[in-house]
C-alpha positions in Angstrom: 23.9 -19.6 -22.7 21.0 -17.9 -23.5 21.5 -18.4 -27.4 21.2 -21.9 -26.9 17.4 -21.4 -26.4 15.9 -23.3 -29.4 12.9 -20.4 -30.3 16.0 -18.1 -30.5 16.8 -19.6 -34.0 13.9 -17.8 -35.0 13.6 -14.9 -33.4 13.3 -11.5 -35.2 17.0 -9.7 -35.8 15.8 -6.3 -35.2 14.3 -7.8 -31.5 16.6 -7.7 -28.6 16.9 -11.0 -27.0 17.3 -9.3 -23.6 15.8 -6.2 -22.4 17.7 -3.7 -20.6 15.3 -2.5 -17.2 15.5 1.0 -16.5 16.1 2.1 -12.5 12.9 3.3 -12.1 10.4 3.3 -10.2 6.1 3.4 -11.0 6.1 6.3 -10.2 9.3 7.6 -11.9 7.4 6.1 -15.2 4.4 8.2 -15.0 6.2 11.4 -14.0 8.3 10.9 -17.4 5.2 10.7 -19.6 3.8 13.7 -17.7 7.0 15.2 -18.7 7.0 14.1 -22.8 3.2 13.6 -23.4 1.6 17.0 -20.9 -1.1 17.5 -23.4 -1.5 13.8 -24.8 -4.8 12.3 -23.4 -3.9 9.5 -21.4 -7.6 8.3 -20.5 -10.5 7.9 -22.9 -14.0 6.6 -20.8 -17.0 6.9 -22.0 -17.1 10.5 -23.6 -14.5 11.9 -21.0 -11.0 12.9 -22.1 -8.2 13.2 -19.6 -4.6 14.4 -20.3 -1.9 13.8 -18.3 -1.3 17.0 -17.0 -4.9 16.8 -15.6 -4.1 13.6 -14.2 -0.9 14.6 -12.5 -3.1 17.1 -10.9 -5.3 14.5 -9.3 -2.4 11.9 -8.0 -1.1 14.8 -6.3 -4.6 16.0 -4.3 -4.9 12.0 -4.2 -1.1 11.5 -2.6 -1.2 14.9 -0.6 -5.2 14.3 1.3 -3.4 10.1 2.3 -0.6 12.7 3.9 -3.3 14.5 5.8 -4.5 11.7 7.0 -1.2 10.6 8.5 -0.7 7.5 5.6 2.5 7.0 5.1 5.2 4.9 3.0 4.6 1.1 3.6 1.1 2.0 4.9 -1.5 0.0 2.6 -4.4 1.7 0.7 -7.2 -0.6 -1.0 -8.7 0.8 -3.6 -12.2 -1.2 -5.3 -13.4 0.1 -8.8 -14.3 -1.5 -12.0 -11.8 -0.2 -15.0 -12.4 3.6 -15.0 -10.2 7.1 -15.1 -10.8 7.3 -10.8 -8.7 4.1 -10.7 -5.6 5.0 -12.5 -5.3 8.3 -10.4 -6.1 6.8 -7.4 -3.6 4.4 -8.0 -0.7 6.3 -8.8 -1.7 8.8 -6.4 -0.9 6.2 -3.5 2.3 5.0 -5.0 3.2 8.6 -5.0 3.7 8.5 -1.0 5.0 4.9 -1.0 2.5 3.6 0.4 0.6 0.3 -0.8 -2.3 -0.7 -3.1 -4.4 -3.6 -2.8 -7.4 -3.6 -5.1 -10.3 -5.4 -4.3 -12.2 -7.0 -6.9 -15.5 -5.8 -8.2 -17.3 -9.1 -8.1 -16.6 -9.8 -4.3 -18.8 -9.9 -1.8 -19.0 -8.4 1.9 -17.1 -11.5 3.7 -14.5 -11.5 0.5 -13.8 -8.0 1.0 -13.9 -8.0 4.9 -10.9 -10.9 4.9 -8.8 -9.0 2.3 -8.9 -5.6 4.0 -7.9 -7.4 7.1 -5.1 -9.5 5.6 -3.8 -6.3 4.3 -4.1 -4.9 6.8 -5.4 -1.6 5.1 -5.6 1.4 6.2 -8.0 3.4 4.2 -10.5 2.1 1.6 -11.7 4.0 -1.3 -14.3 2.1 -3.4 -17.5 2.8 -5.8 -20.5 4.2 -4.4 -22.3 1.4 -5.8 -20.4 -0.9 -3.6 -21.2 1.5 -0.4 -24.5 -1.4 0.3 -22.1 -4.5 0.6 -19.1 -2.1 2.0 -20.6 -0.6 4.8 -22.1 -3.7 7.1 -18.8 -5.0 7.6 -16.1 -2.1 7.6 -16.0 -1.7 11.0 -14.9 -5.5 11.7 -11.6 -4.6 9.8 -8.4 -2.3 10.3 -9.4 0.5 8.1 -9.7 4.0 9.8 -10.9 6.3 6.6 -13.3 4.7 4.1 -14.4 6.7 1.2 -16.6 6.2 -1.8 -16.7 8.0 -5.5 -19.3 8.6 -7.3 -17.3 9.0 -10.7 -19.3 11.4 -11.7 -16.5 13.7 -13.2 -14.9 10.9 -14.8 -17.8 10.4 -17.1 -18.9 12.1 -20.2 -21.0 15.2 -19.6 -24.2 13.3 -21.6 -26.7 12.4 -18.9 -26.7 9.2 -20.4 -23.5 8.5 -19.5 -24.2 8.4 -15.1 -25.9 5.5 -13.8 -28.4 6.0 -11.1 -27.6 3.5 -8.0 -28.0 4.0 -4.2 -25.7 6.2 -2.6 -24.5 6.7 0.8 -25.2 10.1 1.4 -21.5 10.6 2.5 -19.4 13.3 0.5 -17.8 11.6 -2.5 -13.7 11.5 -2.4 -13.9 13.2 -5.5 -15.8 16.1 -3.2 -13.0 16.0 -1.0 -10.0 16.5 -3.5 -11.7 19.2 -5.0 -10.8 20.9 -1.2 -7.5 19.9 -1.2 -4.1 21.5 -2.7 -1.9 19.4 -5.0 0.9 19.5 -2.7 2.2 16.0 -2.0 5.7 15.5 -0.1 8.6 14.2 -1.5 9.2 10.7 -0.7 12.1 8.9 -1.6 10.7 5.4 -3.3 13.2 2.3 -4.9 12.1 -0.4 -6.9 12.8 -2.6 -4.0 10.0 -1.0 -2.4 6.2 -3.3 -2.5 4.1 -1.5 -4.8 1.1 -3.7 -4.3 -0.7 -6.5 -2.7 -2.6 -8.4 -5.5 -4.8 -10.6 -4.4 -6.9 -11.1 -7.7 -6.3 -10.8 -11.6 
């Protein structure tokens, strides 16, 4: 049947006309790189270099402090950053436990961000800094019992010229907060049938 398909008469030989999905999860697909490419740098942001080993460490303080705070599989997590180094661990860092992502986009606005955390139903928010102004008013008129903000300070080239000045919130960063706790997340079963993420915005 599928050979019938008219853009398969020209379709490259050495291309498969069906791909074969691995039984794996997210999760199983990171570890696997960790595994093959320790050294390789998976991040490259403006100056600062991150390999994968040094990653892992991160999605493991990031999946082990959610534990702490009693998140657990099926639990959501929103998460609210521009594209930056702090995103990708945080993000595998919740898939880790099983729980949920739902990432907020960076061009909402207070009520936008209220209504998604509610709808979410999220649990713990970990955003920007820079958001903290438009974050703050309305977090406690939604479901979320932990908020946290980074300053992504050590995900930025050492160059001065590289950290932006903004407001802050005066609050310890989250980064301040891994940097106290062990990488030592649990073990938790995960199967692709499992949600990975609530995606509420390309």
């Amino acid at each position: 049947m599928s050979d019938q398909k008219i853009y398969y008469k020209h379709w490259p030989k050495s291309v498969p006309k069906e791909v074969n999905i691995p039984n794996k999860t997210l999760v199983d697909f990171f570890e696997d790189s960790v595994k093959t490419y320790p050294n390789n740098f998976v991040t490259y942001f403006m100056g600062f270099e991150l390999t994968y080993t040094q990653l892992q460490d991160i999605v493991s303080r990031v999946a082990t402090k959610l534990t702490e705070l009693g998140i657990k599989k099926g639990d959501c997590v929103a998460i609210h950053f521009t594209n930056n180094p702090a995103f990708v661990a945080y993000y595998y860092g919740i898939l880790k436990i099983g729980a949920i992502i739902t990432t907020i986009s960076p061009l909402f606005k207070s009520l936008e961000i209220k209504r998604q955390l509610n709808d979410s139903e999220a649990k713990v928010y970990i955003g920007w800094e820079g958001f903290n102004s438009i974050v703050n008013p309305i977090i406690d008129q939604t479901g979320v019992k932990h908020k946290f903000f980074s300053n992504l300070g050590p995900y930025l080239s050492p160059d001065p010229m590289a950290k932006p000045e903004y407001p802050t919130s005066g609050e310890p960063t989250f980064e301040d907060i891994l940097r106290e706790t062990k990488p030592n997340p649990p073990d938790v079963k995960i199967t692709q049938d499992d949600i990975a993420m609530l995606q509420y915005t390309g």
